[in-house]
C-alpha positions as CSV (number, residue, x, y, z in Angstrom):
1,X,0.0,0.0,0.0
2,X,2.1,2.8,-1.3
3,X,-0.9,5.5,-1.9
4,X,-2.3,7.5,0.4
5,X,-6.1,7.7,-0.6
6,X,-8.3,4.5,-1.5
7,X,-11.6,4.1,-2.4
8,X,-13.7,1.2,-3.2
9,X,-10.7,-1.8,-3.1
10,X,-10.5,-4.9,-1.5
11,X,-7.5,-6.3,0.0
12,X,-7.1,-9.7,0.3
13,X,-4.1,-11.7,2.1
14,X,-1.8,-8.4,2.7
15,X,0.5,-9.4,5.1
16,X,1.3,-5.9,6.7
17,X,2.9,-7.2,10.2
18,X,4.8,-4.2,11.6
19,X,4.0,-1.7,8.4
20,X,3.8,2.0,8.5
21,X,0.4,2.6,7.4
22,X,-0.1,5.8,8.4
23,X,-1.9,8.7,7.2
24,X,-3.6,7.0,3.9
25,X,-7.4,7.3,3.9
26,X,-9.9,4.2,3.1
27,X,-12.9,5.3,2.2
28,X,-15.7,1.5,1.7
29,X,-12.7,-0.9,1.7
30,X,-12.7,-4.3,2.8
31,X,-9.7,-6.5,4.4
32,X,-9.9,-9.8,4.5
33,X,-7.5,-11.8,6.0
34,X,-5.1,-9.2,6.3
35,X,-2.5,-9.1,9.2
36,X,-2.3,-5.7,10.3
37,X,-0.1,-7.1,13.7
38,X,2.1,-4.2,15.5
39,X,1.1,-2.1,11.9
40,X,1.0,1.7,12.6
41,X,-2.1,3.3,11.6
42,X,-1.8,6.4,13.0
43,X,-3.7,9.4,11.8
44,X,-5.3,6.7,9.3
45,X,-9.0,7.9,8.6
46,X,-11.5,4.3,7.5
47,X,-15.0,5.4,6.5
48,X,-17.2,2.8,6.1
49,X,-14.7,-0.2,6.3
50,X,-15.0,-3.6,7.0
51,X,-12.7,-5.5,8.5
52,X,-12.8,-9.4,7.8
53,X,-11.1,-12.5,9.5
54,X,-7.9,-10.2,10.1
55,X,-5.7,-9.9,12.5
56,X,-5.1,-6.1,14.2
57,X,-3.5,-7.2,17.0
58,X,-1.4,-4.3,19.0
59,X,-2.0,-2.2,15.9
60,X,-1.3,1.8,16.8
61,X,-4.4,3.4,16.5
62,X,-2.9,7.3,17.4
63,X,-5.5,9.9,15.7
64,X,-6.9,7.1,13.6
65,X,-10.3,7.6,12.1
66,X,-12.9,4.8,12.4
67,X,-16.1,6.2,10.9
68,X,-18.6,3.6,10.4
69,X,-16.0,0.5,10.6
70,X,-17.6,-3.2,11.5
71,X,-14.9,-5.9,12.8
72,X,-16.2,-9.4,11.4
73,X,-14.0,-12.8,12.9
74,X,-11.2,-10.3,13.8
75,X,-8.3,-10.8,16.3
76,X,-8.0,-7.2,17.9
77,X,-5.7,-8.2,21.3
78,X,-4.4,-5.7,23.2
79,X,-5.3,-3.1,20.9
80,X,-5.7,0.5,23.0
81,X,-8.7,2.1,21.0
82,X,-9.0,5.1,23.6
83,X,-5.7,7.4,21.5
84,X,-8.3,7.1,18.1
85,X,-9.7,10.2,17.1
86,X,-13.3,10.5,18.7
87,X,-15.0,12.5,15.4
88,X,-17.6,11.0,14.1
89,X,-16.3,7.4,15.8
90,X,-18.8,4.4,15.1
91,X,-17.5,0.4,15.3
92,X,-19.0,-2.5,15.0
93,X,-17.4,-6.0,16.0
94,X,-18.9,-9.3,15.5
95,X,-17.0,-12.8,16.4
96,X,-13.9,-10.5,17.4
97,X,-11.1,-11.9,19.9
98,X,-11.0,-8.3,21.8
99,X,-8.6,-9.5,24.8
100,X,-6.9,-7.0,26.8
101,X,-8.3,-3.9,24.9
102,X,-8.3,-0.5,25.8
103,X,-12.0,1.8,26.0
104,X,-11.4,3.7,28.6
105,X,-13.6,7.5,28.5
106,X,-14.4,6.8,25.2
107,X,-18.1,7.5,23.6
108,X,-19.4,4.1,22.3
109,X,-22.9,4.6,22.3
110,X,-25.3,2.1,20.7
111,X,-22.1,0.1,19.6
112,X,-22.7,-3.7,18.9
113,X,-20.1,-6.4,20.3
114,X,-21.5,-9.3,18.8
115,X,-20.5,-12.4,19.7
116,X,-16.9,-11.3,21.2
117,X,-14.4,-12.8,23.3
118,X,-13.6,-9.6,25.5
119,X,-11.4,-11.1,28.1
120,X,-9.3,-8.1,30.7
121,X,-11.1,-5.2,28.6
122,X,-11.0,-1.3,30.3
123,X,-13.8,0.0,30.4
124,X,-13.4,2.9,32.6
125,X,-15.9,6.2,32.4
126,X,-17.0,4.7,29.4
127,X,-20.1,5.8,27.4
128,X,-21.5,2.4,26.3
129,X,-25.1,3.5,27.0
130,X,-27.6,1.5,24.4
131,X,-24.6,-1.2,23.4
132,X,-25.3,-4.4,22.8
133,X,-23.0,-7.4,24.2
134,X,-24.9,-10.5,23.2
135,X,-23.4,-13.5,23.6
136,X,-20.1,-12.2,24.3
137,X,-17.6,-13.5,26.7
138,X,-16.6,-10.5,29.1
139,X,-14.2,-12.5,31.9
140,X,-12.2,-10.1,33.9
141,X,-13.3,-6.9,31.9
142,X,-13.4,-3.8,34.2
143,X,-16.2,-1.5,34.3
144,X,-15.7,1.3,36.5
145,X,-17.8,4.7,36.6
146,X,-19.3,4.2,33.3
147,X,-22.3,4.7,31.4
148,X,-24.6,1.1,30.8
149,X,-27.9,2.3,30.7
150,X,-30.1,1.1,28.3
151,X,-27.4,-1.6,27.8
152,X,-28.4,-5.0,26.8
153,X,-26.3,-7.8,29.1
154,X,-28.9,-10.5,29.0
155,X,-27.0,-12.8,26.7
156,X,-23.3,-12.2,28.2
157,X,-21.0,-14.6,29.6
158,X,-19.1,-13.9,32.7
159,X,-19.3,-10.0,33.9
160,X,-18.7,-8.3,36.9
161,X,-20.3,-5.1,37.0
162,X,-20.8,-2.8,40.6
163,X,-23.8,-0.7,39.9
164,X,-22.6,1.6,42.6
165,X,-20.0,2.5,40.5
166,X,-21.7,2.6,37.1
167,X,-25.3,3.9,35.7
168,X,-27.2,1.1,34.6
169,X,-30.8,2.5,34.7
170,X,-32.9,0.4,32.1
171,X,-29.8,-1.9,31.0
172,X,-30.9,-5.3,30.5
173,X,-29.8,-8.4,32.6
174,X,-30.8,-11.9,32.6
175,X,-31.8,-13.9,35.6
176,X,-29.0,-16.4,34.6
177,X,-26.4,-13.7,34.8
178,X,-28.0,-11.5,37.8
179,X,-24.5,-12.8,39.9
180,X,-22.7,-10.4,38.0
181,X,-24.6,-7.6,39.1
182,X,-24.7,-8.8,42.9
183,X,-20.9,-10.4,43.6
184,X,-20.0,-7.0,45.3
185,X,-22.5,-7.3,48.1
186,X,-21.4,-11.1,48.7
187,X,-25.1,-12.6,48.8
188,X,-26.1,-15.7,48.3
189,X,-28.9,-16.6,45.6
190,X,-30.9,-19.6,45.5
């Protein structure tokens, strides 16, 4: 990728481990089953992208743009998403592999983690009112002084959520899951 602006292109295959990818513009590209590993995308701008069975794992995301951008059977480990740029931000991820990612005071609002192994993710001061987690796998993720309402937990595997420390007025729950919600006061439910 020696340009700076695409439009319209597929990439298939790339193998862009450790690249400099930064500043180029995507504007309705696809990846699929690119390796992005340890690339630089910083100050990167992808509108409307879709990501595809790649890996991004500790991909630099400094100033990077991700307008409209959906994450399908993508390995994002340790990826710290709180340095992108914040305008106009919107992602999607379905069957991702998000372990030991990085949300912290970002505005996530109505964003869908589909399907997700989300294993040690921050989630501090976090705006994820109206998101949806179902059936996602949320072991050891911190939540701390963020923004759940409206949220929709029912289907999630394995949270631990203190709602004296977060806002969770109309988030959803199951009944299955309500030990989540109720660990911190060290009850016993029968």
């Amino acid at each position: 990728m020696t340009g700076f602006y695409y439009e319209n292109e597929t990439f298939k295959s790339q193998l862009l481990v450790g690249e400099d990818l930064s500043k180029k513009e995507f504007v309705e590209c696809t990846f699929q089953q690119c390796d992005f590993t340890e690339a630089n995308l910083s100050g990167t701008d992808f509108i409307d992208c879709t990501f595809e069975h790649c890996n991004l794992s500790m991909v630099v995301l400094e100033e990077t743009g991700l307008k409209n951008v959906s994450f399908k059977s993508c390995k994002l480990m340790g990826v710290d998403f709180q340095v992108c740029n914040d305008f106009l931000l919107q992602l999607k991820f379905e069957e991702c592999q998000l372990d030991f990612a990085n949300f912290q005071q970002m505005k996530l609002s109505k964003t869908q983690f589909l399907d997700c192994r989300m294993e040690s993710v921050e989630f501090q001061e976090t705006d994820l009112s109206a998101s949806t987690f179902n059936r996602s796998q949320l072991t050891n993720s911190h939540f701390h002084r963020s923004n759940l309402e409206q949220a929709d937990f029912r289907e999630v595997i394995d949270y631990r959520i203190d709602p004296t420390q977060n806002r969770i007025k109309g988030a959803k729950f199951s009944l299955e899951g309500i030990h989540g919600l109720l660990e911190k006061f060290q009850i016993v439910i029968a």
